[in-house]
Backbone bond lengths (Angstrom), bond angles and torsions (degrees), N, CA, C in turn:
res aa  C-N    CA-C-N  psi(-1)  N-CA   C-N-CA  omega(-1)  CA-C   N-CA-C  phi
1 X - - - 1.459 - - 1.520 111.72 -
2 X 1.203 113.83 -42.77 1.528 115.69 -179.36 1.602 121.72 -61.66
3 X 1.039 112.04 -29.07 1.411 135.67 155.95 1.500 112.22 -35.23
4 X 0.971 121.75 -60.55 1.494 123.99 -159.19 1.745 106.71 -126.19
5 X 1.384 101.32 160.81 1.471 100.83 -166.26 1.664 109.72 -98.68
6 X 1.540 119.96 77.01 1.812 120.48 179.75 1.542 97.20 -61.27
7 X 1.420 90.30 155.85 1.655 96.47 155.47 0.924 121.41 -140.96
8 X 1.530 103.97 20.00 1.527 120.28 162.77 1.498 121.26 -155.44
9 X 1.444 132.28 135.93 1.338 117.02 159.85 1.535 126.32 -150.62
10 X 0.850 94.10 122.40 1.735 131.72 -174.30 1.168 113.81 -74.15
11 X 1.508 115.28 132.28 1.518 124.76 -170.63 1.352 91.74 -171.21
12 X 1.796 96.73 127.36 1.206 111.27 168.79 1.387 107.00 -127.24
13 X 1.756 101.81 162.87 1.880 106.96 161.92 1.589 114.45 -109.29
14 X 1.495 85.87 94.93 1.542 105.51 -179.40 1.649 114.27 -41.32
15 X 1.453 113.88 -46.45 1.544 134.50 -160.15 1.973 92.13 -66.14
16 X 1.357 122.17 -35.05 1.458 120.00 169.97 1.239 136.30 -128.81
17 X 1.946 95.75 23.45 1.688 107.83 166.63 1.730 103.64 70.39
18 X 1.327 111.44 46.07 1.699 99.40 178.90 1.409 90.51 -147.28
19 X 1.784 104.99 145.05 1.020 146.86 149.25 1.811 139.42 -65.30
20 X 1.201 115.30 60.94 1.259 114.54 -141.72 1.791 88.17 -92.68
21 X 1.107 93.10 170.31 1.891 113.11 -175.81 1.713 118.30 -156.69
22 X 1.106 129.08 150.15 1.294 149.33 -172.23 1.968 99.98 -52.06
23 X 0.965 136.36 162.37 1.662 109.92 -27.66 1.863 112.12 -64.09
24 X 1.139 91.08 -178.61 1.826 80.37 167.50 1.741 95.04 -158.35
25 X 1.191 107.53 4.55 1.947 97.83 -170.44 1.452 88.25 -102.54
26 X 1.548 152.57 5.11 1.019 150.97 137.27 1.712 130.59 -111.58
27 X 1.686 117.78 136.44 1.124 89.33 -166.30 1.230 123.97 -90.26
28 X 1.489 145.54 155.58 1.646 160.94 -171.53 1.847 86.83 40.05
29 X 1.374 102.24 84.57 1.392 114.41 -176.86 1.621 91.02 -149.32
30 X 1.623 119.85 122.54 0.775 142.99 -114.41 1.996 95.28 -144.48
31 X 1.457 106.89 110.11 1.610 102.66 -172.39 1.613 87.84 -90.74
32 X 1.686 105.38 169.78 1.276 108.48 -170.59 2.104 100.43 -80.61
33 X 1.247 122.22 13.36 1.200 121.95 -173.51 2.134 93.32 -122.21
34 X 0.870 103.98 5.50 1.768 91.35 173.70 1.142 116.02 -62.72
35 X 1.243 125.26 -26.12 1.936 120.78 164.08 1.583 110.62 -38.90
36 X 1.671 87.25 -61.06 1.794 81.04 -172.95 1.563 111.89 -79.21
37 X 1.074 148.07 -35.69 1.436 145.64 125.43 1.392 97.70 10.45
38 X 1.126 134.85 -89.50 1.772 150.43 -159.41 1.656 86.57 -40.76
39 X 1.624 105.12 -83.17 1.081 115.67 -151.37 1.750 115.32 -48.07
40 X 1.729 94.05 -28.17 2.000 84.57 -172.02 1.266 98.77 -81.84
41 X 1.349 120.21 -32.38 1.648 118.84 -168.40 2.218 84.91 -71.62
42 X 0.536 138.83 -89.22 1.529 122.86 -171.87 1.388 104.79 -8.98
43 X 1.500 117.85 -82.52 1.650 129.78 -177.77 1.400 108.80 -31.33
44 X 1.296 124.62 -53.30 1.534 137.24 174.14 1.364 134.33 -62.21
45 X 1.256 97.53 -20.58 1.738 109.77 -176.53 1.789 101.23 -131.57
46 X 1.788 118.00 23.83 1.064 101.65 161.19 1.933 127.09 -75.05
47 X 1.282 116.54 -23.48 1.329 117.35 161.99 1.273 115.06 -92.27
48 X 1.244 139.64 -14.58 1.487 111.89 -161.13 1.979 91.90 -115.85
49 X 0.721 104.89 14.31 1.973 125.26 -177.70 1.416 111.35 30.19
50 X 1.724 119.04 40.05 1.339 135.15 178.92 1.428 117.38 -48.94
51 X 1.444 154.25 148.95 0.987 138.22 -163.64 1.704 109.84 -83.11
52 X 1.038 173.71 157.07 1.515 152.89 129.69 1.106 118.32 -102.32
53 X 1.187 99.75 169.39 1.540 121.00 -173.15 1.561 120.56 136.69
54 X 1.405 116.40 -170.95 1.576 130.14 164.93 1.483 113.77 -55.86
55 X 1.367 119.60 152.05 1.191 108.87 174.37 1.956 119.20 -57.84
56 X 1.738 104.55 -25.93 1.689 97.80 172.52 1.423 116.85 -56.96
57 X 1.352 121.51 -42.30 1.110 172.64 49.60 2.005 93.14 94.99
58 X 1.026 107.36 -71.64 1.727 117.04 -164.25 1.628 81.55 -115.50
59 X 1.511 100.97 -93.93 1.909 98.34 -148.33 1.206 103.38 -69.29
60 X 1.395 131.37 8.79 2.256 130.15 150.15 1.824 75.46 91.62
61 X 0.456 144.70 8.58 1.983 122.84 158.73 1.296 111.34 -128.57
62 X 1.577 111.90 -173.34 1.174 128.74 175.01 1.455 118.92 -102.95
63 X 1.234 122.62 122.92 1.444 149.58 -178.61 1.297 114.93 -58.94
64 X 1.050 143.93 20.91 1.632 122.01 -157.38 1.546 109.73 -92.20
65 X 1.366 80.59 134.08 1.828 120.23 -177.59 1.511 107.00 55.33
66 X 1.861 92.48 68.53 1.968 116.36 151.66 1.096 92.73 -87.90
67 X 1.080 95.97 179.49 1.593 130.08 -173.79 1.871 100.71 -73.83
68 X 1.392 104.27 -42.06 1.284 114.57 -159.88 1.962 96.29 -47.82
69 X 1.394 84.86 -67.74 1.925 102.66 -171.25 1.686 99.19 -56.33
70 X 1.264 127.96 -35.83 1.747 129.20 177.52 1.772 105.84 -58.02
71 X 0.967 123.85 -82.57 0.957 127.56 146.91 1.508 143.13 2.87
72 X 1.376 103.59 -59.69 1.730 116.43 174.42 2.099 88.45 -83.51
């Protein structure tokens, strides 16, 4: 990842239809970019009705050191 310049990255849990996003090593802890977070995971999961949110958030615990929070 450090290699190259993303400006976005996306990770889902296919196995329970969710859209999870940063932070996730604390729970309903809130990066200063979760607005836009909200809004694409809305835009993104208006047809396929995936769950979103933080990892507390969707899979009920805390995530620490996914990809999601590495990444952001």
């Amino acid at each position: 990842c450090e290699l190259h310049n993303f400006k976005m990255a996306l990770n889902y849990h296919s196995y329970s239809d969710m859209l999870i996003y940063p932070w996730g090593y604390i729970g309903n802890f809130y990066t200063p970019d979760s607005a836009v977070f909200v809004n694409h995971s809305m835009l993104m999961t208006s047809q396929n009705n995936y769950l979103f949110g933080t990892g507390n958030q969707t899979v009920g615990y805390n995530t620490n050191g996914d990809s999601d929070d590495w990444c952001y």
